[in-house]
NULORO-568129 format. One record per residue (C-alpha): residue in one letter; x, z, y. Coordinates in pm, whole numbers, plus 50000, padded with zeros to 5 digits. Each point is the difference from the previous one (the first is absolute). Example, Ala and Ser with C-alpha at 12.3 -4.5 7.8 and 13.67 -1.06 7.14 Angstrom:
2
  rest      x      z      y
     A  51230  50780  49550
     S  50137  49934  50344
END
This chain:
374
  rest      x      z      y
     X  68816  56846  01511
     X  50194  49812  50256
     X  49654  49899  50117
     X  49881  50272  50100
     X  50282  50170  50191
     X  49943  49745  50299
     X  49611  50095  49962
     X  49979  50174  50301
     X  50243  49742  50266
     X  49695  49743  49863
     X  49704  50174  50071
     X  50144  50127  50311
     X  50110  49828  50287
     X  50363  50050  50075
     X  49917  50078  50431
     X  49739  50297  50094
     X  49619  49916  49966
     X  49900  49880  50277
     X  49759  50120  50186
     X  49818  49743  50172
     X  49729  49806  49916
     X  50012  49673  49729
     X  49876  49771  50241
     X  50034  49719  49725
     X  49668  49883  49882
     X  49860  50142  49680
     X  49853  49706  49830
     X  50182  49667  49846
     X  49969  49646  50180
     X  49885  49846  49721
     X  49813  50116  49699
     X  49835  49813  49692
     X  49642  49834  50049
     X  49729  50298  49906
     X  50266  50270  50074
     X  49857  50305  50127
     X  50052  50020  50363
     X  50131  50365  49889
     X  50318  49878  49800
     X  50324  50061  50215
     X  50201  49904  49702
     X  49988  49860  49592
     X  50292  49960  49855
     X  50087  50009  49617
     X  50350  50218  49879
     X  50147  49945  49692
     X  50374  50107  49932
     X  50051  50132  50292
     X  49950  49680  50201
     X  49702  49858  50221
     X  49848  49708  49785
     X  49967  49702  50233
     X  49704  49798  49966
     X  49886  49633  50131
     X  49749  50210  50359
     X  49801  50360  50004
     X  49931  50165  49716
     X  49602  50098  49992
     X  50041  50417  49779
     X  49841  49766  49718
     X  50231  49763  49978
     X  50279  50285  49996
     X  49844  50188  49746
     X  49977  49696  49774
     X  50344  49919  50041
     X  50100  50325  49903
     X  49767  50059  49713
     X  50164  49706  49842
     X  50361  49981  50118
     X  50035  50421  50057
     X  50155  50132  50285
     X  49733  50203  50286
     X  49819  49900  50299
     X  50019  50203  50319
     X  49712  49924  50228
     X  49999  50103  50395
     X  49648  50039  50163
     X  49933  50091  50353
     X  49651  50221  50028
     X  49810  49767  49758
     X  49609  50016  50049
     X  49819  50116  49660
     X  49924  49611  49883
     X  50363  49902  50104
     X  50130  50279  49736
     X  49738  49937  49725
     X  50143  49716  49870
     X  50333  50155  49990
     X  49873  50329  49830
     X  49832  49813  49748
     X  50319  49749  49879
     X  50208  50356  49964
     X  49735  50247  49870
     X  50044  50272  50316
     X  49783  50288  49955
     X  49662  50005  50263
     X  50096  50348  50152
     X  50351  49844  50060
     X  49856  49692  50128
     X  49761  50171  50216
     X  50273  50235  50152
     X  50233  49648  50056
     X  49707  49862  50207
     X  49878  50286  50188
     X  50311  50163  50074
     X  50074  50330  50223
     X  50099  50147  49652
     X  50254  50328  49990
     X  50338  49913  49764
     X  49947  50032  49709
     X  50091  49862  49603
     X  49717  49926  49725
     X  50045  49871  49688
     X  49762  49776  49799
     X  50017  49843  49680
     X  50233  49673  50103
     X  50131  50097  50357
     X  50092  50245  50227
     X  49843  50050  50360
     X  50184  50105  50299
     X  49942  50079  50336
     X  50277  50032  50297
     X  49905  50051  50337
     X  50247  49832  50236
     X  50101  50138  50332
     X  50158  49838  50259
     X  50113  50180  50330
     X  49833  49836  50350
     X  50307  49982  50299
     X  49868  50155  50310
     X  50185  50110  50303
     X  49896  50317  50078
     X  49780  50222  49819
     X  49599  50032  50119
     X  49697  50185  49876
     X  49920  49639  49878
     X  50305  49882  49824
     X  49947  49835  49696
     X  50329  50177  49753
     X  49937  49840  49665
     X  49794  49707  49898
     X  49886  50001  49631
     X  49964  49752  49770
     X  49908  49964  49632
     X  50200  49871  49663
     X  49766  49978  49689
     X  50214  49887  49695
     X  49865  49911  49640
     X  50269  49972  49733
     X  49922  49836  49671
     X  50193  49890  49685
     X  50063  49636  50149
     X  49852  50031  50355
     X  50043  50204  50379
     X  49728  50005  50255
     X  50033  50107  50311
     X  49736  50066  50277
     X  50086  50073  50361
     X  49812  50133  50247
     X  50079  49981  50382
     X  50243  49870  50233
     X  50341  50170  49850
     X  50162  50019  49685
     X  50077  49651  49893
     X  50191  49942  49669
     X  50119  49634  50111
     X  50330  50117  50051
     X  50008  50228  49716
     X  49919  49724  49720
     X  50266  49815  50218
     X  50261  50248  49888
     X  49896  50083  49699
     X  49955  49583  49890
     X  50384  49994  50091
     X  50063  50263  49690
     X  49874  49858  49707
     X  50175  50221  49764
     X  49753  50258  50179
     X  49679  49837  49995
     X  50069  49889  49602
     X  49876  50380  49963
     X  49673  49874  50080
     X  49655  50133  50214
     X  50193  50364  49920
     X  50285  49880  50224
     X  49739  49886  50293
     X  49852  50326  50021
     X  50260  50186  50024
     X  50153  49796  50275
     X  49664  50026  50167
     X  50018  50364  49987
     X  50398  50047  50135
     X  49917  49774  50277
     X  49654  50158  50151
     X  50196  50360  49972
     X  50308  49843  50196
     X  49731  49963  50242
     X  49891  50316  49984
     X  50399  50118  50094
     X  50041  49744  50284
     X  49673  50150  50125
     X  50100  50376  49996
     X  50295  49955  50154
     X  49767  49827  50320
     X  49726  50246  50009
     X  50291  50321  49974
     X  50139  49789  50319
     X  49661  50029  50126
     X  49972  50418  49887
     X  50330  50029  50178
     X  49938  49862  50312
     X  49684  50192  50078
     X  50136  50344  49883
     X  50272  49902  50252
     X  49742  49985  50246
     X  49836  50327  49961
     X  50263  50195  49962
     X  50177  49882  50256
     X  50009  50211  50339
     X  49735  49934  50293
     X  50069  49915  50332
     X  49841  50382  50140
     X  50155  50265  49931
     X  50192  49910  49671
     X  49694  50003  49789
     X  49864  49665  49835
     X  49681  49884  50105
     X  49931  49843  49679
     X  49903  49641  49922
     X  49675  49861  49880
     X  49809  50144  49729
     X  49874  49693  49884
     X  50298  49793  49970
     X  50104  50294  49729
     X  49657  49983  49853
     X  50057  49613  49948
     X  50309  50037  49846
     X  49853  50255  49721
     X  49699  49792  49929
     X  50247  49668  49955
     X  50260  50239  49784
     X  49676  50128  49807
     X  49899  49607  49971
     X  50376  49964  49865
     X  49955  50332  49725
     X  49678  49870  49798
     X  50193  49637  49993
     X  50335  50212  49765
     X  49873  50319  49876
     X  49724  49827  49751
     X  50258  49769  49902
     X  50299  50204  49875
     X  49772  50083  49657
     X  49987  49653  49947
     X  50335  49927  50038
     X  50109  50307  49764
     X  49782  49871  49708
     X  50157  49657  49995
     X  50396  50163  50006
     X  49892  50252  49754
     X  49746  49911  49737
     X  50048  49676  49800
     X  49741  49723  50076
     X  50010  49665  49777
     X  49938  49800  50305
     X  50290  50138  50131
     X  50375  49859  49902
     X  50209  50358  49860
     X  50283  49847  50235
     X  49799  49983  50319
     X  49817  50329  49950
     X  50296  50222  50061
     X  50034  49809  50376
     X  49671  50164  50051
     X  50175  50349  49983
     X  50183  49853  50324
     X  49675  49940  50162
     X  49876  50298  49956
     X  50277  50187  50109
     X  49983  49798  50338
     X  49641  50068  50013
     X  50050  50352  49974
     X  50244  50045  50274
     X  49757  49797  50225
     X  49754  50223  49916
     X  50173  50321  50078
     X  50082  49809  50373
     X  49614  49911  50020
     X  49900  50358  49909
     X  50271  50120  50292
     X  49852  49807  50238
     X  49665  50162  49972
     X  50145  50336  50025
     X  50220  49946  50268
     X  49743  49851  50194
     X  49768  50295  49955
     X  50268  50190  50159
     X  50037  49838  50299
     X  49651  49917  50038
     X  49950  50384  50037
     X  50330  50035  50177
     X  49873  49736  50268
     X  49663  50176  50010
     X  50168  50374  50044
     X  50258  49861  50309
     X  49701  49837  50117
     X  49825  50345  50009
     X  50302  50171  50126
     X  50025  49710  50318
     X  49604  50088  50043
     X  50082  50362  50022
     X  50312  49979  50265
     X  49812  49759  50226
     X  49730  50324  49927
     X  50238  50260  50158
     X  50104  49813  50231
     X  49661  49930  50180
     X  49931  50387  49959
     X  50324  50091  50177
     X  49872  49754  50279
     X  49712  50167  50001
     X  50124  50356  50004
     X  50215  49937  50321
     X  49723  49803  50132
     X  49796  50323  49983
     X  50223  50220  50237
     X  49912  49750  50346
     X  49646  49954  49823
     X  49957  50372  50002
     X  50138  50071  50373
     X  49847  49752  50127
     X  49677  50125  49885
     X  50020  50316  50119
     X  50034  49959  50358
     X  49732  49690  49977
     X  49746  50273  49965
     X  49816  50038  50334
     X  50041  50338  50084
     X  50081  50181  50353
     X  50290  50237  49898
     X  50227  49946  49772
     X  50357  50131  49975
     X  50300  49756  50192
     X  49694  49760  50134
     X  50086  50011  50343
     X  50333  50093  49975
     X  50209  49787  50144
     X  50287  49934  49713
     X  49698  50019  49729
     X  49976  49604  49927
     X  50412  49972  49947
     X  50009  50365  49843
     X  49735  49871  49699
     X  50109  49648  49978
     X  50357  50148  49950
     X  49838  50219  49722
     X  49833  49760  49817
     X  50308  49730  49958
     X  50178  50328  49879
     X  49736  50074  49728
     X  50020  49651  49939
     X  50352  49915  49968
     X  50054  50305  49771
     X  49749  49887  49749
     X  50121  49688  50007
     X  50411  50065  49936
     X  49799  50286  49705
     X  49810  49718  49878
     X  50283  49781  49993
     X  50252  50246  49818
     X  49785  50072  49753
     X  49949  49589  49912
     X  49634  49991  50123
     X  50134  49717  50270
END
């Protein structure tokens, strides 16, 4: 079992997952005459160890080696078109709703068994650096893993820009003890690395959570209460978090069926590893599902200090008002044109009223103000 103690230091890389984008290009320099354009890789495993042959491998050629030497294939496509795939589905028998999910892609995760294989789906997500956080910000980008696992053979199908497995059949090539367990052995390094992700990625986007709940609870520049930031930077965040949810949630089922209920395809040795996957799924899960809550609550606690800032510039424009009312008042009385009216032509009767009204004024202003209406 020696084997499979050091499982996990091979699937996973020994630093953090990085987060920035695999600039390296996704297809191989050369490749075998009638290739399809789709193959990123062909290569043929058998013991453990990469079978080196005279150029490219076409997924025929591999297959035929294997059908008569043993050993399994482990094809790499890139978002094959539906006649660069039909060839392949053919030479391996894939089932027609599995091939037709492959092509089209924009599946949920998910795990279906047919007679000879199993097909699985992993959605990839990979976090997208940005300085500062807008209402446009692009959080997560997604991506998509399709994975067919046979007796002798593994297919994978990726869609978009992230989630290559160059690296990972890198590692995993250097352990051949591991990849003698065959297609079973693939998968599950598949799955460990595209939840690995998933960590790397929680831990940005809670750097993300934590930085604007900083900002909107943090105290404003009048009068100690926070102004509040923009709604739609928090809205952004939710719908990328929410973008985040339906790529984990639908695939912690999966992920329990294949540590828990024995599948021939499936090598009794690696299938416990899946328990580990799970568990790490789980945990992601509960962050994801955090997230959305805590989001909700500062969404609503942005919009209600909003309300409050609203209602305090509010008062104070009516306590303007009020005090404005005292010289609007006077000053309306004796504009009326009439002949006799008390003090107007008495001699102190312009300082005597003008004294009166900053006096009225004053004291509502110093009531005003003790009672935190300015």
């Amino acid at each position: 079992m020696s084997m499979i103690r050091d499982l996990r230091a091979v699937v996973r890389p020994s630093s953090r997952v990085s987060l920035r984008k695999d600039t390296s290009t996704s297809y191989d320099a050369t490749r075998a005459p009638g290739t399809p354009s789709a193959v990123v890789d062909c290569a043929v495993y058998r013991d453990g160890a990469r079978v080196q042959s005279p150029g490219p491998l076409s997924p025929q050629e591999a297959m035929r080696l294997v059908r008569r030497d043993g050993g399994f294939v482990w094809i790499g496509l890139h978002e094959p078109t539906e006649a660069e795939f039909a060839g392949i589905a053919r030479e391996f028998g894939l089932h027609p709703l599995a091939v037709e999910d492959a092509v089209q892609a924009h599946q949920r995760p998910k795990l279906e068994r047919y007679d000879d294989s199993l097909f699985t789906v992993f959605k990839t997500i990979h976090y997208v650096e940005h300085d500062r956080l807008t209402a446009n910000s692009e959080v997560v980008e997604t991506g998509e893993v399709m994975c067919f696992t046979g007796r002798d053979f593994f297919i994978t199908v990726r869609h978009g820009g992230q989630g290559s497995l160059r690296a990972l059949r890198h590692r995993l090539q250097d352990d051949p003890e591991l990849l003698a367990k065959g297609p079973s052995a693939v998968l599950h390094a598949i799955a460990d690395h595209v939840v690995d992700g998933y960590i790397a990625v929680a831990d940005a986007v809670q750097d993300d959570i934590d930085e604007v709940e900083t900002e909107v609870f943090s105290p404003g520049r009048r009068g100690g209460v926070s102004r509040g930031v923009d709604s739609a930077r928090i809205y952004q965040l939710k719908r990328e978090v929410l973008e985040f949810k339906r790529a984990v949630a639908p695939l912690l089922r999966p992920m329990q069926l294949l540590s828990e209920r024995p599948m021939r395809l499936i090598d009794p040795d690696i299938q416990k590893y899946f328990r580990d996957v799970a568990d790490h799924l789980a945990r992601v899960q509960e962050q994801v599902l955090g997230f959305d809550e805590l989001l909700n609550s500062i969404l609503q606690a942005n919009l209600a200090q909003a309300s409050v800032a609203q209602n305090e510039d509010m008062r104070k424009i009516t306590a303007w008002a009020a005090i404005i009312a005292v010289p609007t008042m006077v000053c309306g009385v004796y504009g009326m044109n009439f002949q006799y009216m008390p003090e107007l032509h008495w001699r102190y009767g312009y300082p005597v009223i003008m004294g009166i009204t900053a006096a009225l004024c004053l004291g509502i202003h110093r009531t005003l103000k003790r009672n935190g209406w300015l």
